[in-house]
ROVO-45756 format. One record per residue (C-alpha): residue number from 1; residue in one letter; x, y, z. Coordinates in steps of 0.2 Angstrom, whole numbers, plus 5000, padded with zeros to 4 digits. Layout:
N
NUM | a | X | Y | Z
...
//
This chain:
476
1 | x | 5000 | 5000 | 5000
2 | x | 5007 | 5017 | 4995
3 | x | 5012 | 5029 | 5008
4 | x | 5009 | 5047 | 5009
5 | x | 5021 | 5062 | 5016
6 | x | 5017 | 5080 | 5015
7 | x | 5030 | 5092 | 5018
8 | x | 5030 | 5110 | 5024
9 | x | 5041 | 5125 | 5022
10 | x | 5045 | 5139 | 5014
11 | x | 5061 | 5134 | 5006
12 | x | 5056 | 5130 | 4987
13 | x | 5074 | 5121 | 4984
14 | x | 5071 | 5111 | 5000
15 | x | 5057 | 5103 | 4998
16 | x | 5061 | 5102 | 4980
17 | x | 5078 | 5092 | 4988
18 | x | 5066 | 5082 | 5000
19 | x | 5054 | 5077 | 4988
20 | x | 5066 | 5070 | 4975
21 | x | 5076 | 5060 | 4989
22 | x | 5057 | 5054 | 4996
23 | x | 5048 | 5049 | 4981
24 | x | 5046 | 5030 | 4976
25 | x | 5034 | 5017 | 4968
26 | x | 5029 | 5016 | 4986
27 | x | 5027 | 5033 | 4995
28 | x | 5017 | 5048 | 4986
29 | x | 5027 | 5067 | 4992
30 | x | 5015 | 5082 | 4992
31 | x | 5023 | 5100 | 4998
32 | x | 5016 | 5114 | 5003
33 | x | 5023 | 5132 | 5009
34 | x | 5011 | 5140 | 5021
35 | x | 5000 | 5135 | 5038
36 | x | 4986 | 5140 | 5028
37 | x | 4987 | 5129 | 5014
38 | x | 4995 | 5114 | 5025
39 | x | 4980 | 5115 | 5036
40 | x | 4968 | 5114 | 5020
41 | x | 4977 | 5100 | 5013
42 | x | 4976 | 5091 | 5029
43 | x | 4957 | 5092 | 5031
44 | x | 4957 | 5087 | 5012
45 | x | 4967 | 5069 | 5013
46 | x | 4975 | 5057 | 5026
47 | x | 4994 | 5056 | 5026
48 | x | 5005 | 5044 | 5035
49 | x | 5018 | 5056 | 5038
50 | x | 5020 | 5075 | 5039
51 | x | 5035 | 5082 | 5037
52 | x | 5035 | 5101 | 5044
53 | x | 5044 | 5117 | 5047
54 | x | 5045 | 5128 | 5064
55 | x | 5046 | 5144 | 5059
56 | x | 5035 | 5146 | 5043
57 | x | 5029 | 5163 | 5035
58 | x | 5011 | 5160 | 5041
59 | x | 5015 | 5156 | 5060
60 | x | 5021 | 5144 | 5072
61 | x | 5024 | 5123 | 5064
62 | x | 5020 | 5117 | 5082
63 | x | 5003 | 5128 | 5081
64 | x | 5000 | 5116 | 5068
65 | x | 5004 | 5100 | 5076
66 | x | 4995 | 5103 | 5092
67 | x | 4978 | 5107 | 5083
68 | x | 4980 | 5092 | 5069
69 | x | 4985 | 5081 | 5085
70 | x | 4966 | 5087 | 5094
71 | x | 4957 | 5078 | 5080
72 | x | 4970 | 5063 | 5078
73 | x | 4980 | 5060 | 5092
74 | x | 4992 | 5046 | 5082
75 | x | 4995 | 5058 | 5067
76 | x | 5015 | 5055 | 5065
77 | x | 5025 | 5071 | 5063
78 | x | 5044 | 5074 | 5058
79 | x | 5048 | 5092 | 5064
80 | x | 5064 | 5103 | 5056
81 | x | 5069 | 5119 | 5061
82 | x | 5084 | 5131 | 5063
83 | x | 5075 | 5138 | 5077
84 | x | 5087 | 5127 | 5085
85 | x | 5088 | 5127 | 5105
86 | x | 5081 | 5116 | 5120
87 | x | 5063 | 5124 | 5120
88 | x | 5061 | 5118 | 5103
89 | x | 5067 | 5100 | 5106
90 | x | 5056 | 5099 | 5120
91 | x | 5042 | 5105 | 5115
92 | x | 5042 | 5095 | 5099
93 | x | 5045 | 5080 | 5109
94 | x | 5030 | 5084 | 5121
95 | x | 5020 | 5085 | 5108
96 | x | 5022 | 5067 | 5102
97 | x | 5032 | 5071 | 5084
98 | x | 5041 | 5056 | 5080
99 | x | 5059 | 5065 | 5078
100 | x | 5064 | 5083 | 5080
101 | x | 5079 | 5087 | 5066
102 | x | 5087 | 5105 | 5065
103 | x | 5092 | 5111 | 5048
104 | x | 5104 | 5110 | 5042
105 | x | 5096 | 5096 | 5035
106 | x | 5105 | 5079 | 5035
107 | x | 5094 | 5072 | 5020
108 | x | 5102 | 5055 | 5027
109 | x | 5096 | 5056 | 5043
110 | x | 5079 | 5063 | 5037
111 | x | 5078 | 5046 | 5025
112 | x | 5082 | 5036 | 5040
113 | x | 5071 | 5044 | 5051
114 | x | 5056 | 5044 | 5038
115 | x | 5059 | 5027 | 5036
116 | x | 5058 | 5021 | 5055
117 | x | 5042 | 5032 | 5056
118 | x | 5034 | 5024 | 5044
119 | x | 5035 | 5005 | 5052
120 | x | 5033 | 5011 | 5067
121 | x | 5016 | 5013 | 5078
122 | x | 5013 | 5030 | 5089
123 | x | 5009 | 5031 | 5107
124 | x | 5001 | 5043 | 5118
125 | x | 5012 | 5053 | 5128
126 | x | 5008 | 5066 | 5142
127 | x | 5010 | 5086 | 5137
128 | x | 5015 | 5098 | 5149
129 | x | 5013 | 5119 | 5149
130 | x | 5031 | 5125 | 5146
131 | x | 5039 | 5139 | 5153
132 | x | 5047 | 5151 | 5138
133 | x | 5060 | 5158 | 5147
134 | x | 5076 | 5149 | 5137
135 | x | 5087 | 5139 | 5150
136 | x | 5100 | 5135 | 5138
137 | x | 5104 | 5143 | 5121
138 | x | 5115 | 5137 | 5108
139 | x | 5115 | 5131 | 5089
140 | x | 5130 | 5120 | 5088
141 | x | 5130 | 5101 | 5082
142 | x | 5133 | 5095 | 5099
143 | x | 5122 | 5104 | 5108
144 | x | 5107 | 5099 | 5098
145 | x | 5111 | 5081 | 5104
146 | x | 5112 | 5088 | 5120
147 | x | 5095 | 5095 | 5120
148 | x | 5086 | 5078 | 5114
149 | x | 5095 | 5069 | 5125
150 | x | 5086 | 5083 | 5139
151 | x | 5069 | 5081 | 5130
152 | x | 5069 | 5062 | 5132
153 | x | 5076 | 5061 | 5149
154 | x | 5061 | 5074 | 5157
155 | x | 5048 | 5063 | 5154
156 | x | 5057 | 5049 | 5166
157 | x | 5061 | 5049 | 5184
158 | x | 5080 | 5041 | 5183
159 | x | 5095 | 5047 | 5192
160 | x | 5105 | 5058 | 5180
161 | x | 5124 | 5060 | 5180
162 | x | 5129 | 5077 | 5171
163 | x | 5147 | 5075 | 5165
164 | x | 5157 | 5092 | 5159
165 | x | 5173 | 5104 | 5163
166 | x | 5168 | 5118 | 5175
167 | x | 5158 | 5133 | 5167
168 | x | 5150 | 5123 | 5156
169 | x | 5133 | 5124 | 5162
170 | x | 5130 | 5107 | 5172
171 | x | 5116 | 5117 | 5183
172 | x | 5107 | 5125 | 5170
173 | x | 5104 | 5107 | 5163
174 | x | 5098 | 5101 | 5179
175 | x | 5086 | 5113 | 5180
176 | x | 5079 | 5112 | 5161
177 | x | 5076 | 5094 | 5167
178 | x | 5067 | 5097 | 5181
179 | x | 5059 | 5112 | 5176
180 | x | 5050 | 5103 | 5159
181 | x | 5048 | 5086 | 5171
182 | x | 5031 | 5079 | 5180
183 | x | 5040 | 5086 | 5197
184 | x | 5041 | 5106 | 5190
185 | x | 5027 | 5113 | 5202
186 | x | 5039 | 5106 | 5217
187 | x | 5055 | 5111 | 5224
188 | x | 5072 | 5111 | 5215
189 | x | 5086 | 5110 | 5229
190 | x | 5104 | 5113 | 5226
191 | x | 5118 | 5108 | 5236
192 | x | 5138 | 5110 | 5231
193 | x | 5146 | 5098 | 5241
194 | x | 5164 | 5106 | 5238
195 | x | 5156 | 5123 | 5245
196 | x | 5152 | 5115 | 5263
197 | x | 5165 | 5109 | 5277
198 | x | 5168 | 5089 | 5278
199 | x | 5158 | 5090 | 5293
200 | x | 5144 | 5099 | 5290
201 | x | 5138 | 5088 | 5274
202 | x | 5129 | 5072 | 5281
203 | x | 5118 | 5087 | 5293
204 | x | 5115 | 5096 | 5279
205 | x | 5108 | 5082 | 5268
206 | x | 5101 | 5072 | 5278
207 | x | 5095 | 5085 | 5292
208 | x | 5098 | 5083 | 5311
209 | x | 5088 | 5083 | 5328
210 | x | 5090 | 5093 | 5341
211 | x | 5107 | 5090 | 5355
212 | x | 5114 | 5077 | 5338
213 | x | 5130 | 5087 | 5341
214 | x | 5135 | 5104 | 5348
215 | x | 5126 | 5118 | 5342
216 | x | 5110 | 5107 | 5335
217 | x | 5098 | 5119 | 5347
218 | x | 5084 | 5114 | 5337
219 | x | 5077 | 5100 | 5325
220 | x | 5081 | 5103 | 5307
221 | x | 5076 | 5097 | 5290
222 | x | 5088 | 5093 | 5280
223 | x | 5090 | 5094 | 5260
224 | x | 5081 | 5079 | 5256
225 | x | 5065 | 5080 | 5262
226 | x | 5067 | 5101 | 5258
227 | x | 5067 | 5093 | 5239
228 | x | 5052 | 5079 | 5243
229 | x | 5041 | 5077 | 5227
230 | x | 5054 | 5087 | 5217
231 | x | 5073 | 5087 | 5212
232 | x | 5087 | 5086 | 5222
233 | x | 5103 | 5092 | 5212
234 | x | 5122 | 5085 | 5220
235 | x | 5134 | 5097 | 5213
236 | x | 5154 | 5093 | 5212
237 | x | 5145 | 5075 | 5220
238 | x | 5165 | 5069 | 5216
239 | x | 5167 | 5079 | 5233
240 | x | 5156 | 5070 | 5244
241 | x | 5167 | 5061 | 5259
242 | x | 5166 | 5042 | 5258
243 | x | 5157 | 5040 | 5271
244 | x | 5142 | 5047 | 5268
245 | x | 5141 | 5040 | 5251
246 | x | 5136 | 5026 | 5259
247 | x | 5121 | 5034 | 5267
248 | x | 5116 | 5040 | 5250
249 | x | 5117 | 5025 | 5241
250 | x | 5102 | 5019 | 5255
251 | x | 5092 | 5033 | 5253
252 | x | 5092 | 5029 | 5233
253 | x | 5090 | 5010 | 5238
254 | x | 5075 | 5012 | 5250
255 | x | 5070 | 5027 | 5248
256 | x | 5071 | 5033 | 5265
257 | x | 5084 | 5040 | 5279
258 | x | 5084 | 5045 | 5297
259 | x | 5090 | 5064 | 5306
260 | x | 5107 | 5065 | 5311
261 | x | 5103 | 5060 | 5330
262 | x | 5087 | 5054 | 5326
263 | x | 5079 | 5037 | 5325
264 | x | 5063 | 5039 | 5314
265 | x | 5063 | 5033 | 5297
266 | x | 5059 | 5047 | 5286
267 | x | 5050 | 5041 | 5268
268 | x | 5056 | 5053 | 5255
269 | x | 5052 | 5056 | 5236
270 | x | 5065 | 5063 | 5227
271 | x | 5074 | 5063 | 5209
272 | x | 5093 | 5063 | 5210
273 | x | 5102 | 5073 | 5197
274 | x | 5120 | 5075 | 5201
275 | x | 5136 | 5083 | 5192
276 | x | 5155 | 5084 | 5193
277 | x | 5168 | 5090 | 5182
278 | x | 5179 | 5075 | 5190
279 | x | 5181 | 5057 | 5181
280 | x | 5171 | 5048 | 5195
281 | x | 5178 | 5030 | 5188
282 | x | 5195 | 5035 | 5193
283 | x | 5190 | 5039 | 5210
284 | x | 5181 | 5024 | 5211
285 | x | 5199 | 5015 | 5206
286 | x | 5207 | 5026 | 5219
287 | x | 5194 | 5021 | 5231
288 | x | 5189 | 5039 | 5235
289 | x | 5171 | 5034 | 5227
290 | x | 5160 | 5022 | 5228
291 | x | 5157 | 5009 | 5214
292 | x | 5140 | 5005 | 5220
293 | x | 5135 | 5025 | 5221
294 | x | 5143 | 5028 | 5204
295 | x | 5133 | 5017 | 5197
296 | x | 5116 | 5020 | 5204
297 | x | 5118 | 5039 | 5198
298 | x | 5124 | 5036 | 5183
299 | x | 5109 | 5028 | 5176
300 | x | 5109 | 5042 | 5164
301 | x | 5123 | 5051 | 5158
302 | x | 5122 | 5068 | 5150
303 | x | 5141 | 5076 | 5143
304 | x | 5143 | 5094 | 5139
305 | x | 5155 | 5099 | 5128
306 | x | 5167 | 5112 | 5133
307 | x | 5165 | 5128 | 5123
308 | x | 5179 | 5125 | 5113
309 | x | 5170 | 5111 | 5105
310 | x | 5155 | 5124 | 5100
311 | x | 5164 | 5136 | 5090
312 | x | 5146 | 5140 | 5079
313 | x | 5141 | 5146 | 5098
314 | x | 5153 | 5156 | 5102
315 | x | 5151 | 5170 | 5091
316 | x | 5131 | 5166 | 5097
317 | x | 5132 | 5167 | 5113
318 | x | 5146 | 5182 | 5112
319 | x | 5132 | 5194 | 5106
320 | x | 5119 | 5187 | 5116
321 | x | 5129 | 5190 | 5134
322 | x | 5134 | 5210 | 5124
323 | x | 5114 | 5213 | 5120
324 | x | 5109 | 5205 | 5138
325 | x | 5122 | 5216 | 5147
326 | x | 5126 | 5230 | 5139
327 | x | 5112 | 5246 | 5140
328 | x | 5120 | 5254 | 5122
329 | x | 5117 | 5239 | 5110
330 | x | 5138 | 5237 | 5110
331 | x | 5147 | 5228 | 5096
332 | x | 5162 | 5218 | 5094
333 | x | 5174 | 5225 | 5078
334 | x | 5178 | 5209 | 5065
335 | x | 5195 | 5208 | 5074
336 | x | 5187 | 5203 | 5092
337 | x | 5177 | 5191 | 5082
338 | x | 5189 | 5183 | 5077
339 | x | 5201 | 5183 | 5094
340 | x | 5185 | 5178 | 5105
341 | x | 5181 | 5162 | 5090
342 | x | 5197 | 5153 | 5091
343 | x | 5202 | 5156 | 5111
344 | x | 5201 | 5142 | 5122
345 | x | 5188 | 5149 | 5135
346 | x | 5195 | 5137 | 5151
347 | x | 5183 | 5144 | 5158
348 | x | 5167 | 5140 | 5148
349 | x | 5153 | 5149 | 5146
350 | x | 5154 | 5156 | 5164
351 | x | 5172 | 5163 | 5156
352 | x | 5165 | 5172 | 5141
353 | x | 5148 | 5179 | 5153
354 | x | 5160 | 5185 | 5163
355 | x | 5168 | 5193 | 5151
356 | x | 5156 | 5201 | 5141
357 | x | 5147 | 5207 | 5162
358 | x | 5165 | 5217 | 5163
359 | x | 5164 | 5223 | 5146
360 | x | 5145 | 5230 | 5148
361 | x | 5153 | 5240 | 5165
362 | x | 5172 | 5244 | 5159
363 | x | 5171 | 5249 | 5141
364 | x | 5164 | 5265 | 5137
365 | x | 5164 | 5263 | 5120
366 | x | 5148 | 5255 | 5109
367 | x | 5160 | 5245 | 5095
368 | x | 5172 | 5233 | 5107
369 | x | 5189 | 5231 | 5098
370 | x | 5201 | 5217 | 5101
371 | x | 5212 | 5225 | 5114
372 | x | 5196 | 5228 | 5125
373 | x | 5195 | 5209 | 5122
374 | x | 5212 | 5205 | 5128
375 | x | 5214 | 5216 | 5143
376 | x | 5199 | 5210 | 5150
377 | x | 5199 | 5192 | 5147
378 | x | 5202 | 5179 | 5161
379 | x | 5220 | 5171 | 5158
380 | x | 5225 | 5156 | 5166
381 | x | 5233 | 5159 | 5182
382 | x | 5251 | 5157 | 5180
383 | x | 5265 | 5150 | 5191
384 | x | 5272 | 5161 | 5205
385 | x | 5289 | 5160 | 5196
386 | x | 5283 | 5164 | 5179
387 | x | 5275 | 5180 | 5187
388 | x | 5290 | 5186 | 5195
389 | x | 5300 | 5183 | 5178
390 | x | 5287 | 5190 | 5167
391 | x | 5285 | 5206 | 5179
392 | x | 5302 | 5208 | 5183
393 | x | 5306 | 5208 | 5165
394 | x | 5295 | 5222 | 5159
395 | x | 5300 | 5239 | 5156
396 | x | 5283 | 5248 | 5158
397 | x | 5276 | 5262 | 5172
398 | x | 5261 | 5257 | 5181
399 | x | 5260 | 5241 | 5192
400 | x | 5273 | 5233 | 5183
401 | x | 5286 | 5246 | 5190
402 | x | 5279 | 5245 | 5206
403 | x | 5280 | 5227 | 5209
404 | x | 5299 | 5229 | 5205
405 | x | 5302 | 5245 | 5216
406 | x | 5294 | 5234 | 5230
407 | x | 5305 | 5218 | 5225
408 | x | 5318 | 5227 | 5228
409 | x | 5317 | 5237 | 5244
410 | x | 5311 | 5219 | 5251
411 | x | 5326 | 5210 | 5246
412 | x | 5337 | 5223 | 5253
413 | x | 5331 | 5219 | 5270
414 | x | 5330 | 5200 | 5268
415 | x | 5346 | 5197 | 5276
416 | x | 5341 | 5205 | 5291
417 | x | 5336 | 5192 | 5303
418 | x | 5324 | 5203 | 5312
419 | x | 5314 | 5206 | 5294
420 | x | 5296 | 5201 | 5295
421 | x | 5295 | 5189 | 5278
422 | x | 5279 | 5185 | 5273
423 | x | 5283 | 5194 | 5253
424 | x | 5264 | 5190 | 5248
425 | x | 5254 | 5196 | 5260
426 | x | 5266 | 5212 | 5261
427 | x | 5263 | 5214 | 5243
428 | x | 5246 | 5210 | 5243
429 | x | 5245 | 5224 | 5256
430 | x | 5253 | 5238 | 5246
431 | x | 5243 | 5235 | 5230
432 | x | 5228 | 5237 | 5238
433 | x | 5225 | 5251 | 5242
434 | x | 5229 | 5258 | 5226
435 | x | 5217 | 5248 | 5215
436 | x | 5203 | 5250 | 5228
437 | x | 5204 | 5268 | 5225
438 | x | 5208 | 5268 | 5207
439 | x | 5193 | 5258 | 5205
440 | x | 5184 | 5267 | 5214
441 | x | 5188 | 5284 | 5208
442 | x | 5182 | 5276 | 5189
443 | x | 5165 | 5273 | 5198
444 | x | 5164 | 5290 | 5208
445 | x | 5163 | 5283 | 5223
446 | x | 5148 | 5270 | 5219
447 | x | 5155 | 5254 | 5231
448 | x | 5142 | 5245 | 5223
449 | x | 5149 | 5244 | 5205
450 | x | 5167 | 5244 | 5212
451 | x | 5163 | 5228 | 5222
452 | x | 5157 | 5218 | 5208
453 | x | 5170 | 5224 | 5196
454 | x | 5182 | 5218 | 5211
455 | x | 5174 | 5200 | 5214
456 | x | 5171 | 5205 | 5233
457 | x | 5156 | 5207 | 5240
458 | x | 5152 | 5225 | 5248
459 | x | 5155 | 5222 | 5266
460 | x | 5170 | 5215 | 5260
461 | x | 5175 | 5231 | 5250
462 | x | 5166 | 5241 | 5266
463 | x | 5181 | 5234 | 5278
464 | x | 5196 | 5238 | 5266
465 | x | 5192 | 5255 | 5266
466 | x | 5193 | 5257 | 5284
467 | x | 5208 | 5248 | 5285
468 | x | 5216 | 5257 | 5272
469 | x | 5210 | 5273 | 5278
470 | x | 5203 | 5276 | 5262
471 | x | 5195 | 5297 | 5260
472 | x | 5176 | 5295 | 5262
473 | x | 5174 | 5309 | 5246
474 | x | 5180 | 5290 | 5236
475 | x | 5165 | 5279 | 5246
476 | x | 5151 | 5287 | 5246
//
C-alpha cells in the first residue's frame, strides 16, 4: 500500500531536495509552503507522515501540530527547524512528533528517520505547559544532541549523571530537566558539596535533631526532604566524603533516611540529578568513590561539551551576553570576532559571561575592539615564578614598576634576621589600596559597581576601606 508524506516550508529548493530524495513506487510526496494551505490540505486527505517546518511565514509549525493532533492523536509528525535550541526539542517531543531534526538538514538522517516512522506505531504521551523563558541557548551540532537527550530524559524519573569541565553549564541542565519534568510545580534544591565543610555535609543532607551534636539547638530538616516530590541536584558529587556516600546509596536504595541523631525513618520522594567536572571512575579506582554510588547515579549520563567544542556558539552566545548586558546595543569589531572564535575559554561559558558582564561596566565605547577583548579576558593563572619573571622583565610604568620598586626594597632587607618575611601578604597589602581607590575613583565613589568589578562582595570592600583609611569623598 502506497504511503503518503506531506512536507512544509518555505524553502522551494528544500522541499524540491526532500521530495526527490522521498519519492518511490511506494510513497506519494506532496509540499506545501504555508499553515494555511497545509491545514487545507490536511482536512482534504490522510497522510501517513508530515513532514514540517517551525518557523514558517504563516506562523508557528507546532501551532499546527497541536491542533491536527486534537482531531487525531496518532497523526505522525517529523519536525525541522533552525530555530534550534532546547525549548524547541522539547516542545516537539511533548507533543508526540516522531523526531525533531534542526536544519541544516541531514537528508540521510531525514531518509532514516522517515523510514523508522513509517513502520513504526505511535503512542500517547503526556504534554506539559512549558515555561518560555530559554534555560539553555546554543545552535551547535553537539548541543542539539544535547537538548534531545534533555527532551527524552524529562519525561522519566532516573538518576542523571551530568558530566562536563567547570563553566559549562551542568546546573542550568539540571534545572531544564526538572523544570520541563512531571516534578516542576515542586522544589528544586541545590547543594555543592565542595562549598560545605567535611563535617557539616551528612547534617545538611540528611537534616539533624535537636542535642545530635553541639550547636543542633533545634530539629532541622535537612536537603532531602526540603526537595520531597521534586529534584534534588548533588553538585561537584565527586566531593562528597566516603562515608556518607554510603548513606546515600540507601536513601536511593529504599527510599528513606533517618536525622542526624534521630531514630525515625523518614520516607522521601526525590529525583537525584548529580554533576561533577571530575572522572568519578577513577575515583572509584582510587577508592575515593563508591562503585555501587557511581553506578546507581549514573543511570543516565548527559556530557557537555566544553566551549571550545561549540565554536558555531561562540560568536552566538558572544552577542547574546553584549545585548543581555550592555544598555548601548555594543558591538564587537571583525578583529574581536575573530580573537573571541578561536580562544580556548578554560573557563566555559561562565568565562566568556563574565567577560562580556566586565565589558558592559568597563568599556565605554559602543563598538568593542580586540584589545578591549584581551585586557579584560580571564588568563590562566600562571605559576608564582613565571609571574616574577614575566613582571620583573617588563620595562613599563604602572604596576609593573611598582612590583619591581617593592622587590627590591624587600630584598634589601631579607638578610636581616629581624625582617618580617611574609613577601605576599606584604605585597598584597601595598597594592591594595591603590586599586581600591583607582577603581573606585572610575565609579565616583559607587561601592556597589566597584565591588562587583572587584569580585568581593560590599562588606568586603566596606572593611578595606577602613583599613586602608581610604578618603570618604572616594566611598560614598
Amino acid at each position: 500500500m502506497e504511503k503518503r508524506i506531506l512536507i512544509i516550508d518555505d524553502d522551494f529548493s528544500l522541499r524540491k531536495v526532500i521530495t526527490r530524495a522521498l519519492s518511490s513506487s511506494k510513497i506519494s510526496v506532496k509540499s506545501v509552503s504555508t499553515l494555511s494551505e497545509a491545514w487545507v490540505t490536511i482536512e482534504k486527505s490522510n497522510f501517513d507522515l508530515i513532514i514540517c517546518d517551525v518557523m514558517l511565514p504563516d506562523g508557528d509549525g507546532l501551532e499546527l501540530v497541536k491542533k491536527v493532533k486534537k482531531k487525531n492523536k496518532n497523526q505522525a509528525f517529523i519536525i525541522i527547524s533552525a530555530k534550534n535550541n532546547i525549548l524547541t526539542a522539547i516542545k516537539a517531543d511533548q507533543l508526540e512528533v516522531f523526531e525533531y531534526l534542526p536544519k541544516p538538514l541531514d537528508l540521510n538522517d531525514l531518509t532514516i528517520s522517515v523510514n523508522k516512522c513509517l513502520k513504526s506505531e505511535r503512542s500517547l504521551k503526556y504534554e506539559t505547559q512549558i515555561d518560555e523563558k530559554l534555560p539553555m541557548i546554543g545552535t551547535s551540532l553537539v548541543m542539539q544532541q544535547v537538548y534531545k537527550n534533555i527532551a527524552k530524559i524529562t519525561k522519566t524519573n532516573h538518576t542523571v549523571l551530568i558530566t562536563g569541565e567547570s563553566g559549562t553549564g551542568k546546573e542550568l541542565v539540571a534545572r531544564a530537566i526538572h523544570n520541563f519534568s512531571p516534578r516542576s510545580e515542586f522544589p528544586f534544591v541545590v547543594m555543592n558539596m565542595a562549598s560545605l565543610p567535611e563535617n557539616l555535609i551528612e547534617s545538611e543532607l540528611f537534616g539533624y535533631e535537636k542535642g545530635a551534636f553541639t550547636g543542633a539547638e533545634k530539629r532541622t530538616i535537612g536537603y532531602f526532604e526540603k526537595a520531597n516530590g521534586g529534584t534534588l541536584f548533588l553538585d561537584e558529587i565527586g566531593d562528597m566524603p566516603i562515608d556518607i556516600q554510603a548513606r546515600l546509596l540507601r536513601v536511593l536504595q529504599f527510599g528513606e533516611l533517618s536525622r542526624v541523631g534521630g531514630r525515625e525513618v523518614i520516607k522521601t520522594d526525590v529525583r537525584i540529578i548529580s554533576a561533577t567536572n571530575k572522572n568519578l571512575l577513577n575515583g572509584v579506582e582510587n577508592q575515593t568513590f563508591r562503585e555501587d554510588l557511581f553506578y546507581r547515579i549514573n543511570v543516565i549520563n548527559i556530557e557537555l561539551p566544553p566551549l571550545r567544542k561549540r565554536e558555531n556558539d561562540i560568536i552566538f552566545l558572544s552577542n547574546h551576553f553584549l545585548s543581555k548586558f550592555s544598555e548601548n546595543s555594543k558591538q564587537l569589531d571583525n578583529d574581536a570576532l575573530g580573537f573571541v572564535k578561536q580562544y580556548g575559554w578554560p573557563g566555559n561559558v561562565r568565562e566568556l559571561e563574565n567577560l562580556f558582564k566586565r565589558v558592559s561596566v568597563l568599556c565605554t565605547e559602543k563598538i568593542v575592539t580586540i584589545d578591549t577583548i584581551k585586557n579584560l579576558i580571564d588568563n590562566k593563572p600562571k605559576s608564582f615564578e613565571t609571574f616574577i619573571e614575566s613582571e620583573t622583565e617588563k620595562k613599563s610604568d604602572g604596576v609593573s614598576s611598582f612590583f619591581n620598586d617593592f622587590l627590591e626594597k624587600f630584598f634589601e632587607t631579607i638578610e636581616d634576621e629581624n625582617t618580617e618575611l611574609n613577601l605576599y601578604e606584604k605585597f598584597v597589602y601595598e597594592i591594595e589600596k591603590p586599586l581600591i581607590l583607582k577603581t573606585l575613583k572610575y565609579f565616583k565613589g559607587n561601592q556597589i559597581k566597584t565591588a562587583r568589578v572587584l569580585g568581593i562582595n560590599r562588606n568586603t570592600l566596606r572593611s578595606k576601606i577602613a583599613k586602608h583609611n581610604i578618603p570618604k569623598k572616594f566611598s560614598k
